[in-house]
N, CA, C and O of each residue as an XYZ file, in Angstrom:
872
protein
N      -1.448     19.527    -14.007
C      -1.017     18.423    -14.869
C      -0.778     17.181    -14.024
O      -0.033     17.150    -13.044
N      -1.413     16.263    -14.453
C      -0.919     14.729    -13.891
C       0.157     14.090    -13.631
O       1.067     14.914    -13.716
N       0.563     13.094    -13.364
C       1.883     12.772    -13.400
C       1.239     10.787    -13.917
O       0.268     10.203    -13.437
N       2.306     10.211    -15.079
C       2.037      9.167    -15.024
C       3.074      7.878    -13.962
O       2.972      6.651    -13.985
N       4.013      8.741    -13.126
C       4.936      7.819    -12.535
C       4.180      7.189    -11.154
O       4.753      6.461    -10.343
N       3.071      7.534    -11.083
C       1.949      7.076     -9.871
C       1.827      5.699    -10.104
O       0.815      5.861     -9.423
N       1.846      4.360    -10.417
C       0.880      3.529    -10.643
C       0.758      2.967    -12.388
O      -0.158      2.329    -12.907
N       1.935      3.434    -12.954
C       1.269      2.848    -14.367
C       2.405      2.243    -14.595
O       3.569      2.489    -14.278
N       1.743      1.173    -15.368
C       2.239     -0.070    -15.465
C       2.401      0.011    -17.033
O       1.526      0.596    -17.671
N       3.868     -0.751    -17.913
C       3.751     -1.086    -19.125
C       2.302     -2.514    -19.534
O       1.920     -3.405    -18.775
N       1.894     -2.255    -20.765
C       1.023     -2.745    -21.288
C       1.274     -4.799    -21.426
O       2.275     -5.194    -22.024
N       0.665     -5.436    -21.059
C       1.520     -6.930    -21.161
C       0.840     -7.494    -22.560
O      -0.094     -8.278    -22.730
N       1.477     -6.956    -23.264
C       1.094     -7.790    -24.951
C       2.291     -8.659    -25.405
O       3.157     -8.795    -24.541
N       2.437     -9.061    -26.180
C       3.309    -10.194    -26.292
C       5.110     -9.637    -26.422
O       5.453     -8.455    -26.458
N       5.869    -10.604    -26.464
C       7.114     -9.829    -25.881
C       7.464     -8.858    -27.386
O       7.038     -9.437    -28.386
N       7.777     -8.248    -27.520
C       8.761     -7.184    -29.153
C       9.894     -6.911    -29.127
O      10.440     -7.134    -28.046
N      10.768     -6.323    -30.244
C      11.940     -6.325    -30.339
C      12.175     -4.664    -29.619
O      11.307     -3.797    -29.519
N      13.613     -4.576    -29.185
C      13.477     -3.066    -28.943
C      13.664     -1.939    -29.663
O      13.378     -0.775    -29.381
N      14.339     -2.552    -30.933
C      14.509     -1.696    -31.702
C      12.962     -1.365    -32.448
O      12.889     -0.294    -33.049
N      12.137     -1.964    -32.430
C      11.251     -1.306    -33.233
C       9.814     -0.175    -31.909
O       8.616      0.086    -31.796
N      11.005      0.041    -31.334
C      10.494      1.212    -30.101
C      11.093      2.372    -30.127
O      12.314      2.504    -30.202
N      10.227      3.346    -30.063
C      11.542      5.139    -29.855
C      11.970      4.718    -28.469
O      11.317      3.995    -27.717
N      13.236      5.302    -28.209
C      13.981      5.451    -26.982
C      14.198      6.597    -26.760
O      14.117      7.434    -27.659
N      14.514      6.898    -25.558
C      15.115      7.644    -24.631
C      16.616      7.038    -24.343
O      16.832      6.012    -23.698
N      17.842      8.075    -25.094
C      19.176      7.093    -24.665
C      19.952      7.886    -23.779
O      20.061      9.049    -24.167
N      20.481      7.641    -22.791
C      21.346      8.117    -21.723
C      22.849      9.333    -22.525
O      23.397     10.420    -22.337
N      22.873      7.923    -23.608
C      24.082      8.090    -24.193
C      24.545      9.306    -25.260
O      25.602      9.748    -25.710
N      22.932      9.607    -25.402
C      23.010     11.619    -26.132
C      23.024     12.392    -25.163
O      23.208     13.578    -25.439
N      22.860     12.060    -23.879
C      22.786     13.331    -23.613
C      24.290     14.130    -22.324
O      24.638     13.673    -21.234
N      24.658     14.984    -22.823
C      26.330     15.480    -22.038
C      25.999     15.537    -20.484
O      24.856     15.679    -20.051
N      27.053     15.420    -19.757
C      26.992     15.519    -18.263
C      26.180     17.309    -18.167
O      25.119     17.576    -17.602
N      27.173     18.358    -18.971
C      26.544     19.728    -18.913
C      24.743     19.810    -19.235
O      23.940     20.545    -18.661
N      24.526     19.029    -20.090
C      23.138     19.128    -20.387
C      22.247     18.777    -18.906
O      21.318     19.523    -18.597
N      22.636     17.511    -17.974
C      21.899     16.937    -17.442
C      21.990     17.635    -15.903
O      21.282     17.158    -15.015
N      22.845     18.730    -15.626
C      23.033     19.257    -15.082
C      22.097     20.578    -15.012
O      21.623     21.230    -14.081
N      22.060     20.651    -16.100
C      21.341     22.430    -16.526
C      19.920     22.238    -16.030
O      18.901     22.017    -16.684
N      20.128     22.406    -14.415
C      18.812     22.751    -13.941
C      17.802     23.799    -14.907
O      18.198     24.625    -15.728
N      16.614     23.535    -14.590
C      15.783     24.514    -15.307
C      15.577     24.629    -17.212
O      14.723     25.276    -17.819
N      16.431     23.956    -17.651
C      16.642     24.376    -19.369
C      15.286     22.906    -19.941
O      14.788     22.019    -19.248
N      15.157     23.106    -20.879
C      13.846     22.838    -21.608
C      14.719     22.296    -23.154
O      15.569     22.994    -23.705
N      14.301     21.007    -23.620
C      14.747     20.721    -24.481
C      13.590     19.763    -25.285
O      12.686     19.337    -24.567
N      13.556     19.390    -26.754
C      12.322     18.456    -27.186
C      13.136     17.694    -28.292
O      13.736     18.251    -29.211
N      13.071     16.314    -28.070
C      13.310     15.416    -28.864
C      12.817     14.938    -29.418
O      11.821     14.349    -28.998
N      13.280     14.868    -31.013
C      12.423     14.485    -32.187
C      12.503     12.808    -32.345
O      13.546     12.239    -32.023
N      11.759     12.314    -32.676
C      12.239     11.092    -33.416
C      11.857     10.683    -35.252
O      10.728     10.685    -35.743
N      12.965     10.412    -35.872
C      12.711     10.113    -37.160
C      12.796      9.227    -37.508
O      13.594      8.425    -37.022
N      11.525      8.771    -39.150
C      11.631      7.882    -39.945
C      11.818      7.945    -41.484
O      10.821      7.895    -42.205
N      13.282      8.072    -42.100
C      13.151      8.357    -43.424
C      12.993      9.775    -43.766
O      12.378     10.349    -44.665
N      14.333     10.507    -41.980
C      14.105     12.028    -42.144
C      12.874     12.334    -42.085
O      12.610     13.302    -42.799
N      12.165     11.985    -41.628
C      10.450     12.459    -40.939
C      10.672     12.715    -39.800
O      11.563     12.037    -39.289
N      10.056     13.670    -39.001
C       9.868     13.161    -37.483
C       8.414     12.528    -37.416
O       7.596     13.024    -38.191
N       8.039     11.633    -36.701
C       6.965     10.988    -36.378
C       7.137     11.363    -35.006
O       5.910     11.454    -35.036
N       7.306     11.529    -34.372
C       7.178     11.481    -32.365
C       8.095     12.565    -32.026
O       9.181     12.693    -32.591
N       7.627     13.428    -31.015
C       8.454     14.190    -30.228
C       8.410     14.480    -28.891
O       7.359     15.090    -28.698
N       8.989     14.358    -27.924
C       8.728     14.692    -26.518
C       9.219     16.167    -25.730
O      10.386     16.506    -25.924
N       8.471     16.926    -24.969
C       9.552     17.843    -24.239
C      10.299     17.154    -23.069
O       9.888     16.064    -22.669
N      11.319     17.711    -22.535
C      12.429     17.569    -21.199
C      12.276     18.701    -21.021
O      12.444     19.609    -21.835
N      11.867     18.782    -19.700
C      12.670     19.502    -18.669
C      13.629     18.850    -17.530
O      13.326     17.863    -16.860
N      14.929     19.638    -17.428
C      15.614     18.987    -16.695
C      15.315     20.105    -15.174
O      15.206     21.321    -15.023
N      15.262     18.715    -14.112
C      15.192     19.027    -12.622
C      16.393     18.296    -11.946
O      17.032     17.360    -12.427
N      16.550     18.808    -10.924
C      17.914     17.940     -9.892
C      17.655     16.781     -9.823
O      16.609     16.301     -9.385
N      18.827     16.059    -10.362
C      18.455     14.684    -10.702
C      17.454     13.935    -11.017
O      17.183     12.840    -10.525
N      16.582     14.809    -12.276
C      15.440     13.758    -12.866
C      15.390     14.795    -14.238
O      16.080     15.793    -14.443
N      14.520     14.305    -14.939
C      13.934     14.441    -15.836
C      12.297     14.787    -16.217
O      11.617     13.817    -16.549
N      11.729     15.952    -16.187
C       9.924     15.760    -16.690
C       9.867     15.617    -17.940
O      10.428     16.436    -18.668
N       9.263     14.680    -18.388
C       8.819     14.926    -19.570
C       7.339     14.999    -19.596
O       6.609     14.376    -18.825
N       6.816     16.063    -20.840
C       5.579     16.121    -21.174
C       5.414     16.380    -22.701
O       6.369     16.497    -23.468
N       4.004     16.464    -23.091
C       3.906     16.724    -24.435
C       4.226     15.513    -25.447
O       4.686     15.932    -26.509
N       4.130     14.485    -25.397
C       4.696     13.042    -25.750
C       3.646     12.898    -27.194
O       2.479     12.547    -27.019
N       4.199     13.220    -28.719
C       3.452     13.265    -29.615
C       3.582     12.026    -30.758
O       4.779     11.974    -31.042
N       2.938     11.143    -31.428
C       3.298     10.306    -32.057
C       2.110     10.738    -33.620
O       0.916     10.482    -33.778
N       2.787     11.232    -34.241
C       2.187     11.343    -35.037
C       1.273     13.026    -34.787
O       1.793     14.078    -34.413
N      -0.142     12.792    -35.129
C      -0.693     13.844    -34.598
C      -1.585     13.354    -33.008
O      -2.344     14.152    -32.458
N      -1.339     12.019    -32.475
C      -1.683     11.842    -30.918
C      -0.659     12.112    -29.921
O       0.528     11.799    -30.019
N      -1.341     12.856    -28.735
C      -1.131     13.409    -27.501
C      -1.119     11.736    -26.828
O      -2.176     11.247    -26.429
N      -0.060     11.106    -26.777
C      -0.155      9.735    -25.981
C      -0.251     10.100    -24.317
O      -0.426      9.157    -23.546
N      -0.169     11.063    -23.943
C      -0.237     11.350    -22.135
C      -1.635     11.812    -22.090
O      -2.531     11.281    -21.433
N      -1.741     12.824    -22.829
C      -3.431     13.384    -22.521
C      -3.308     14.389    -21.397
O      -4.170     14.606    -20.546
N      -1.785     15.146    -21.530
C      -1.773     16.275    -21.331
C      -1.090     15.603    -19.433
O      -1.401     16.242    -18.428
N      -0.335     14.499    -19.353
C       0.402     14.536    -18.264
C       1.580     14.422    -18.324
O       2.017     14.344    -19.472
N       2.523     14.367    -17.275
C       3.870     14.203    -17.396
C       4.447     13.049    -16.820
O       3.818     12.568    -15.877
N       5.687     12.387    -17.225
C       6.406     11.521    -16.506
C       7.300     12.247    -15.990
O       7.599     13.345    -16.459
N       8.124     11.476    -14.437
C       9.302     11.787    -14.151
C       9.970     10.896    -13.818
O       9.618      9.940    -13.126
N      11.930     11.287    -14.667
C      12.632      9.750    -14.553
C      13.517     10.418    -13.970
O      13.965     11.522    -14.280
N      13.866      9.540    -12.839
C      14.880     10.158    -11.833
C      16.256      9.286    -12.754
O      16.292      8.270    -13.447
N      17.415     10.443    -12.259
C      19.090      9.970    -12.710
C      19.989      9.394    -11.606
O      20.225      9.933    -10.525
N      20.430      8.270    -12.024
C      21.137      7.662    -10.866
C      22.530      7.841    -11.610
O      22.699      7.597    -12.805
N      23.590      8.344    -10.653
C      25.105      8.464    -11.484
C      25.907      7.554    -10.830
O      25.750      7.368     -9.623
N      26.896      6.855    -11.574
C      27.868      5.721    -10.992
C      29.196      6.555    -11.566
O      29.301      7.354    -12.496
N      30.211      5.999    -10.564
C      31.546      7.012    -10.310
C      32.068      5.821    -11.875
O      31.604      4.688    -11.999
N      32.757      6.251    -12.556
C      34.176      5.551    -14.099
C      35.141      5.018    -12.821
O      35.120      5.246    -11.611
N      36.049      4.143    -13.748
C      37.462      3.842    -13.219
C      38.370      4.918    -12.935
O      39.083      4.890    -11.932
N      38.390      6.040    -13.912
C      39.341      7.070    -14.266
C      39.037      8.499    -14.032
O      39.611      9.371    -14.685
N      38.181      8.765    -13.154
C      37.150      9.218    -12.382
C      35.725     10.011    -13.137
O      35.162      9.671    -14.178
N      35.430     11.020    -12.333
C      34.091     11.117    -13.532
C      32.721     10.302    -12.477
O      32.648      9.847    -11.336
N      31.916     10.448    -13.499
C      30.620      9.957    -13.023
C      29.822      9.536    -14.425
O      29.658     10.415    -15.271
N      29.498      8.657    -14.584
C      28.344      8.133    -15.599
C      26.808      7.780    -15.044
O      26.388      7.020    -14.171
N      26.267      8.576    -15.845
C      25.047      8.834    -15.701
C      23.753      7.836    -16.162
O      23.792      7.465    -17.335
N      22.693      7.403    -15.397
C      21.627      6.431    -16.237
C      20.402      7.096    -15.516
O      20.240      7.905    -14.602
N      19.579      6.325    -16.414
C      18.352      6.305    -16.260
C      17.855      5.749    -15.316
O      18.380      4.639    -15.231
N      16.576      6.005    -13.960
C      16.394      4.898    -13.864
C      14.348      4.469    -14.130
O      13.456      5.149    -14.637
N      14.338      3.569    -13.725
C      12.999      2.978    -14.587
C      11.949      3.494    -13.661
O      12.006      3.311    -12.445
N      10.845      4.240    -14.352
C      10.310      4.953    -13.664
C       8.847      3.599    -13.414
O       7.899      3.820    -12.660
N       8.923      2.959    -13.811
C       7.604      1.826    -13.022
C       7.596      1.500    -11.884
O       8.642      0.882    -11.683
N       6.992      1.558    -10.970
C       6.764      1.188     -9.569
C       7.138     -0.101     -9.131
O       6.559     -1.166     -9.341
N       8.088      0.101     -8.549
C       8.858     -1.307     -7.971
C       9.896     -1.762     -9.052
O      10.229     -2.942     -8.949
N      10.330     -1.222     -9.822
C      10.944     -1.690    -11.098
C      12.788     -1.105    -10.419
O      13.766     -1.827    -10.226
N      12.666      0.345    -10.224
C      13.954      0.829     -9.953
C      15.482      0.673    -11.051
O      16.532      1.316    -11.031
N      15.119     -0.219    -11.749
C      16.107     -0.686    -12.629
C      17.143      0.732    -13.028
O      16.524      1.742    -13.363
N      18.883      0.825    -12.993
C      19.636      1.832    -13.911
C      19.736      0.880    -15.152
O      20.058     -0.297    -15.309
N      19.222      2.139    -16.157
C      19.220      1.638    -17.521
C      19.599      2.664    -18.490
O      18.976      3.693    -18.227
N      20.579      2.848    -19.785
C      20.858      3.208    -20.696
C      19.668      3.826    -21.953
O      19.706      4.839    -22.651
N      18.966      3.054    -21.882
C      17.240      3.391    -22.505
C      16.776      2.828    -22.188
O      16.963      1.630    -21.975
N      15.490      3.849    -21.926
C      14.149      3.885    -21.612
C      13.401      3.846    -23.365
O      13.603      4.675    -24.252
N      12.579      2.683    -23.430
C      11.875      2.519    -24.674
C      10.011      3.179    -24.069
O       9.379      3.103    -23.016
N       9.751      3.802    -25.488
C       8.514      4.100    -25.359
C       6.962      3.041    -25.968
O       6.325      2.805    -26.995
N       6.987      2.780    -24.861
C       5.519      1.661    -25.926
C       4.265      2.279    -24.561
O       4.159      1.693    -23.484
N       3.573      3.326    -24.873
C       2.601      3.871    -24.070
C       3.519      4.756    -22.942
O       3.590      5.985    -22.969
N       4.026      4.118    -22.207
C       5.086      5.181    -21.290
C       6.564      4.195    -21.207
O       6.715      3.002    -21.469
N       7.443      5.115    -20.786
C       8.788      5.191    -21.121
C       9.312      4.090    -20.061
O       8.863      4.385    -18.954
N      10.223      2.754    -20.007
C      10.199      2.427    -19.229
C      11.468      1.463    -20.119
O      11.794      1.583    -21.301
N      12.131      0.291    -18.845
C      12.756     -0.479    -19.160
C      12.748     -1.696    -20.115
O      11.595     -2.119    -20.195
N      13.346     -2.193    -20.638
C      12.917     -2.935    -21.479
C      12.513     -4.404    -20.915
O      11.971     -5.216    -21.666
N      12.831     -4.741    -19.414
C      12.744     -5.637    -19.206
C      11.288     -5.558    -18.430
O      11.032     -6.657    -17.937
N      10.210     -4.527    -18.165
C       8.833     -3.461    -17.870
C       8.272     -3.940    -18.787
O       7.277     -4.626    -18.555
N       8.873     -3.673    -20.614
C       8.259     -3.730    -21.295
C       8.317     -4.711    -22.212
O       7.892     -4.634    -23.365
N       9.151     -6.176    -21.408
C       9.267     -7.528    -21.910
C       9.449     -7.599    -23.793
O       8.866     -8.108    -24.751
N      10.966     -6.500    -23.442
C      11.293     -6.363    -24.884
C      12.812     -7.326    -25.186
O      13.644     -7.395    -24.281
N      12.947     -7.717    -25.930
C      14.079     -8.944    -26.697
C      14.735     -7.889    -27.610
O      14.057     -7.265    -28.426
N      16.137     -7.683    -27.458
C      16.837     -7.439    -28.388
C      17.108     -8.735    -29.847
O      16.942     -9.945    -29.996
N      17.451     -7.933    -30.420
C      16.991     -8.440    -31.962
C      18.012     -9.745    -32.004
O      17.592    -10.645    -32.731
N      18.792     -9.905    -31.602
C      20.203    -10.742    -31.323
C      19.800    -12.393    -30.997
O      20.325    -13.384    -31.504
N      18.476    -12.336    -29.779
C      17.831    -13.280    -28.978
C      16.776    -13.767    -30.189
O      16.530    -14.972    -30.239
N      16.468    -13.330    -30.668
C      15.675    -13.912    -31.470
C      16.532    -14.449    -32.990
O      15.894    -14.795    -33.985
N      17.676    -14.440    -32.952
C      18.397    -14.795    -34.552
C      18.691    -16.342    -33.644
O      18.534    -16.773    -32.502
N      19.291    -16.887    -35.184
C      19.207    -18.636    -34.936
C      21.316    -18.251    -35.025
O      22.087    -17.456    -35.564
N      21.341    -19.124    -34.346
C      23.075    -19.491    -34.421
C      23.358    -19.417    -35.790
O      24.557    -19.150    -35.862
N      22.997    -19.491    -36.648
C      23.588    -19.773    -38.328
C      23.288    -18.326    -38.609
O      23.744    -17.908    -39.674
N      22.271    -17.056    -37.493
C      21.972    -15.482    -38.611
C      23.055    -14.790    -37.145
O      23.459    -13.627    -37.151
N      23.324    -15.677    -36.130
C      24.692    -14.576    -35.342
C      25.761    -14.693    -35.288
O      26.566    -13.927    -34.757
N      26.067    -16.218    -36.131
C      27.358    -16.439    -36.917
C      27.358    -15.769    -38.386
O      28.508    -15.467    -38.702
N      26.694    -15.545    -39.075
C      26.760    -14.682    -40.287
C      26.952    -13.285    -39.957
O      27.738    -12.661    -40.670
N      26.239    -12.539    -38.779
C      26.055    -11.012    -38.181
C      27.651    -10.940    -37.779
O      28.439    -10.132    -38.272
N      27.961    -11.875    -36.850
C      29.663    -11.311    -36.131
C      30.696    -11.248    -37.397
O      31.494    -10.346    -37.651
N      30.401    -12.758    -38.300
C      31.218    -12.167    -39.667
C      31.192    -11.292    -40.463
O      32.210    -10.814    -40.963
N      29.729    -10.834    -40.788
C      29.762     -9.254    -41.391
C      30.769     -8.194    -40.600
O      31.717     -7.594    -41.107
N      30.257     -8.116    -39.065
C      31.109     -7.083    -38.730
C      32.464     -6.881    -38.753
O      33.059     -5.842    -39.038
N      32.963     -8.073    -38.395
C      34.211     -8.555    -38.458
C      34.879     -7.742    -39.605
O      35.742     -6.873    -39.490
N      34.278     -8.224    -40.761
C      34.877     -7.974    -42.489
C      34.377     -6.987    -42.557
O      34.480     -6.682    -43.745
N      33.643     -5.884    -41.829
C      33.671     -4.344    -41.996
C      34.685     -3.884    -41.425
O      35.371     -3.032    -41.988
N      35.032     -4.424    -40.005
C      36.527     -3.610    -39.571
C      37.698     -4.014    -39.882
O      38.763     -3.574    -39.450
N      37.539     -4.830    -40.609
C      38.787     -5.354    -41.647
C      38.987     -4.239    -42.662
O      40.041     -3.666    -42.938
N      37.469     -3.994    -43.289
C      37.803     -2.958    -44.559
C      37.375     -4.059    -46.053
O      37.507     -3.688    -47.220
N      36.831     -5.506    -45.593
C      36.663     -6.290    -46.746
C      35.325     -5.949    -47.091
O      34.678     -4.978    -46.700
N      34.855     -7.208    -48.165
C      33.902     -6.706    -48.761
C      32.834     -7.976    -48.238
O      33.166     -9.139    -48.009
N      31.486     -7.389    -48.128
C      30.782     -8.171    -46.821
C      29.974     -9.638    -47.800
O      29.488     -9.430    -48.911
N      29.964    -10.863    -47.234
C      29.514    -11.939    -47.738
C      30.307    -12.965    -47.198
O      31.528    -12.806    -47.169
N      29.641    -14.305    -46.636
C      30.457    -15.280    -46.499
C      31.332    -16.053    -47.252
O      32.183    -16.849    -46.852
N      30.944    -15.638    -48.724
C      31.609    -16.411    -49.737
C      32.474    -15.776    -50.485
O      33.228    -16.312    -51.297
N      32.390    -14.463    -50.210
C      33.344    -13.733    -50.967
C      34.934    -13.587    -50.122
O      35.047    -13.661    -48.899
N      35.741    -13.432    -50.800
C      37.498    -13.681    -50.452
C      37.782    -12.921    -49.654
O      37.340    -11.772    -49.649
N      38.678    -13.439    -48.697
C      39.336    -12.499    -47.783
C      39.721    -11.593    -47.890
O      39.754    -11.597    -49.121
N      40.296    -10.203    -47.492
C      41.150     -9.636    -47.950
C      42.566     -9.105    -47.593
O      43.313     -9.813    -46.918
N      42.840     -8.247    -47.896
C      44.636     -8.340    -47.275
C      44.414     -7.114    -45.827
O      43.350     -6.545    -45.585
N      45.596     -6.957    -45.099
C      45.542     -6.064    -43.721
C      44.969     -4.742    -44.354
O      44.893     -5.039    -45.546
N      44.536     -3.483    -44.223
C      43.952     -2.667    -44.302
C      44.933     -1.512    -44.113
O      45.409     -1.438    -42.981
N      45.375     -0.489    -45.102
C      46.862      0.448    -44.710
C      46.559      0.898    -43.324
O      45.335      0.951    -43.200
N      47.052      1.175    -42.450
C      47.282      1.881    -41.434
C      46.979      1.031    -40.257
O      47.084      1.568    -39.154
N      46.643     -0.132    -40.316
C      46.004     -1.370    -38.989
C      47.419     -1.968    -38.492
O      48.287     -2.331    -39.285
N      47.524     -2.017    -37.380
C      48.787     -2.570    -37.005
C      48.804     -3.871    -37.139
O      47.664     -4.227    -37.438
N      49.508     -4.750    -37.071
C      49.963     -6.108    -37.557
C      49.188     -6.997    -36.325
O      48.542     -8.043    -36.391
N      49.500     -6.212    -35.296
C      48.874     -7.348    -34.413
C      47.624     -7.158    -33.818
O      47.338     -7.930    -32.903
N      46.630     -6.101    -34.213
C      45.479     -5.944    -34.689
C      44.728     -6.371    -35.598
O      43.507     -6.490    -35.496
N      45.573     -6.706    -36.817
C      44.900     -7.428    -37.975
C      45.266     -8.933    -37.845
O      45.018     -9.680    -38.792
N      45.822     -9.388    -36.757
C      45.880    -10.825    -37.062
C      44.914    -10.836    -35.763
O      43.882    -11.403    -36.122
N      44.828    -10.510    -34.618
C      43.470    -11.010    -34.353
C      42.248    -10.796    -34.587
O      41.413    -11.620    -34.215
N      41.813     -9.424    -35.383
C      40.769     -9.642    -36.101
C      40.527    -10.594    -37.112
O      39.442    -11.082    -37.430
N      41.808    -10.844    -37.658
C      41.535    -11.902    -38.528
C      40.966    -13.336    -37.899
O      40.025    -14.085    -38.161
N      42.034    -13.310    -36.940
C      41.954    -14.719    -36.227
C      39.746    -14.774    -35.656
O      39.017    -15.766    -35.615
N      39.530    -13.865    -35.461
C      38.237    -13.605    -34.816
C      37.200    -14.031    -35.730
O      36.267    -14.752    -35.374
N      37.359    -13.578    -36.941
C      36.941    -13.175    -38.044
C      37.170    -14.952    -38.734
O      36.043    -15.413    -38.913
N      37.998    -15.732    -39.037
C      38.082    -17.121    -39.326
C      37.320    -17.925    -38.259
O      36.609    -18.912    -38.446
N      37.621    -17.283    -37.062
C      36.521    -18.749    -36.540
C      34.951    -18.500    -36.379
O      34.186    -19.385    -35.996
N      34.567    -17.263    -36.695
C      33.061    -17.063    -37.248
C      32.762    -17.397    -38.552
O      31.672    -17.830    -38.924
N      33.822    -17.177    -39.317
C      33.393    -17.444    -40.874
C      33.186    -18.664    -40.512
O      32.052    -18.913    -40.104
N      34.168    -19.745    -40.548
C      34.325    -21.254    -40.659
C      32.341    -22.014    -39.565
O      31.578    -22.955    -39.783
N      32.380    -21.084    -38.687
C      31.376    -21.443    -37.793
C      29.836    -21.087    -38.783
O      28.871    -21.848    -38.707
N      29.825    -19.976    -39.574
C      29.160    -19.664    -40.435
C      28.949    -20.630    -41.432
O      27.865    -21.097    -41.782
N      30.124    -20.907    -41.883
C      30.213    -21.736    -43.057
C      29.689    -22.674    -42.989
O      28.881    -22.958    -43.872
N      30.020    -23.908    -41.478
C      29.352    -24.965    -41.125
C      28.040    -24.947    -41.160
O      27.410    -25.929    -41.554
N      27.375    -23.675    -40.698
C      25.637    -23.592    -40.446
C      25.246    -23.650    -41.395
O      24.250    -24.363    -41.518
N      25.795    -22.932    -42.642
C      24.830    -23.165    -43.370
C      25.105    -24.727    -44.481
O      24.277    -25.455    -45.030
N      26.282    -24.762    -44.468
C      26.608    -26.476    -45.492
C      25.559    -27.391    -44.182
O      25.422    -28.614    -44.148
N      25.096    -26.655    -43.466
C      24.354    -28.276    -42.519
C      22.690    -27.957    -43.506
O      21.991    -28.709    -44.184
N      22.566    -26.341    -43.107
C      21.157    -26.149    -43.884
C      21.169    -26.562    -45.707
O      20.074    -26.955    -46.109
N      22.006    -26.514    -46.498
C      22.144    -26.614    -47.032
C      21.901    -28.608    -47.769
O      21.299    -28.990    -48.772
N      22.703    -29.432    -46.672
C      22.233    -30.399    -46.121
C      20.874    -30.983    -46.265
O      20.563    -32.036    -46.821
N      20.346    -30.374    -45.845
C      18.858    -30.300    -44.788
C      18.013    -30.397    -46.287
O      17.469    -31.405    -46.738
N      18.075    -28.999    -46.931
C      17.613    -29.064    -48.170
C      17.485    -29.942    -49.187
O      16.434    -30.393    -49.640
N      18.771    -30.205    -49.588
C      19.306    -31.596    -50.092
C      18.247    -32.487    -50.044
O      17.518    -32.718    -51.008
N      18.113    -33.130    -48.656
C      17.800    -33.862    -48.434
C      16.140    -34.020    -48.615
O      15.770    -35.148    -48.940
N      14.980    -32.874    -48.416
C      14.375    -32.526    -48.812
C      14.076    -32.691    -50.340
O      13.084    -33.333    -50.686
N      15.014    -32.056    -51.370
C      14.694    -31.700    -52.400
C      14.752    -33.412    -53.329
O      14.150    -33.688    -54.367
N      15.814    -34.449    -52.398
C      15.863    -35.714    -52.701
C      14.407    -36.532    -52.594
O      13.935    -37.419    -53.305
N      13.885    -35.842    -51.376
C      12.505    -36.833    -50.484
C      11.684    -36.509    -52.000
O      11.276    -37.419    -52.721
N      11.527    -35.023    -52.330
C      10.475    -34.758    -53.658
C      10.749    -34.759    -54.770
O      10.006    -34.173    -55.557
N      11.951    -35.438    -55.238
C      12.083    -36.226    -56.309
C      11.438    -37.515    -56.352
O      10.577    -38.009    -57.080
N      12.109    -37.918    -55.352
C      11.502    -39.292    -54.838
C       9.778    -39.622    -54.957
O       9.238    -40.524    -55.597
N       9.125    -38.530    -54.082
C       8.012    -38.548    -55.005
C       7.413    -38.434    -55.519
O       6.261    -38.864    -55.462
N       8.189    -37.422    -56.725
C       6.979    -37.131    -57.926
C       7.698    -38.363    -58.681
O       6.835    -38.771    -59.458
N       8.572    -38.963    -58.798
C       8.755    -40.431    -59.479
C       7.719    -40.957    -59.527
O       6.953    -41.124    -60.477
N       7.593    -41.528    -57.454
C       6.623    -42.653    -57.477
C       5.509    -42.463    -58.327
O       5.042    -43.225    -59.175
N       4.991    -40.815    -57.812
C       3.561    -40.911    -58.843
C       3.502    -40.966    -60.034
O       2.484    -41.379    -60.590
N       4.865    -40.458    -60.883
C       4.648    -40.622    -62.147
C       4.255    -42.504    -62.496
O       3.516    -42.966    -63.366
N       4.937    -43.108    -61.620
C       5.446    -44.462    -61.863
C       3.928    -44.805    -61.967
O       3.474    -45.208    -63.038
N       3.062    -44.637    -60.763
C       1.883    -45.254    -60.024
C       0.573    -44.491    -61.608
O      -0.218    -45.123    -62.309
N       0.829    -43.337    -61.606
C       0.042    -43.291    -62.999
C       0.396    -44.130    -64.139
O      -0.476    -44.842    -64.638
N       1.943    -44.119    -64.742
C       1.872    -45.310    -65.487
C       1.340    -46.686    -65.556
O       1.596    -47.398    -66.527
């Protein structure tokens, strides 16, 4: 069997988001698992409770093989394997946390996921943008206020009413979420009374001239 960690390079097509990539996440898998020399494991990936893609693991001393890489009914390796070596960093409180690291040549990167677009690699390999980088200030001032008013316990919309502390939230938990939570709304609020604005102003320009022409046919 081959190995693809020789020489292969992610594909350079235009940059994508990462979420619309299967991953490989650091963050499923237990210190005991990554330890268990020798054990064999295969990860599914689903869409709508489907699996579409599955890979095998085998775990080795500090790495990972994977083979068998299925998307659908294609064999994307063609019957080779990758290997991603584990780099561990010591916690504050002791312990060890575990990453990935990027199996592209010269890349070395520790990373949390490895995204799959042809082979498994970093996102910055595979000149991927989290979804965040691509929203406009007026859709990540609306996003932080949604969340906000989920851990409040309110009900989600910029226009809909505040609501009161949430039973069991301590007092000085709910006033700085609140406090957090008002200066995104208000920042929200502004973006869009500017777009809103904008429109206006627009919808004035094409009044303006379907007048004239009515005028100019008269």
């Amino acid at each position: 069997m081959g190995s693809l960690s020789s020489g292969r390079h992610p594909t350079e097509d235009a940059k994508g988001l990462t979420y619309r990539y299967p991953a490989l996440d650091i963050r499923s898998w237990r210190k005991e698992q990554l330890e268990a020399v020798g054990n064999h494991y295969r990860l599914d990936w689903l869409y709508r409770d489907a699996v579409v893609g599955t890979v095998d693991i085998e775990i080795k001393p500090n790495r990972l093989v994977l083979s068998d890489c299925y998307f659908g009914n294609t064999d994307l390796w063609a019957g080779e394997s990758l290997e991603i070596d584990l780099d561990w960093t010591a916690c504050h409180f002791g312990g060890a946390r575990p990453w990935f690291t990027c199996p592209v040549p010269g890349c070395n990167r520790r990373a949390g996921l490895l995204h799959l677009r042809g082979v498994f690699a970093c996102r910055h390999c595979h000149k991927l943008a989290y979804r965040s980088q691509r929203q406009t200030d007026y859709q990540r001032a609306i996003g932080r206020t949604q969340q906000l008013r989920k851990k409040l316990g309110w009900p989600a919309g910029i226009l809909t009413p505040c609501g009161s502390r949430p039973k069991g939230m301590h007092e000085t938990t709910f006033r700085k979420l609140k406090a957090k939570h008002n200066a995104c709304w208000l920042e929200a609020l502004a973006h869009w009374s500017e777009r809103l604005g904008v429109l206006n102003a627009h919808l004035r320009y094409a009044i303006t001239l379907s007048h004239n022409s009515s005028a100019d046919q008269n």
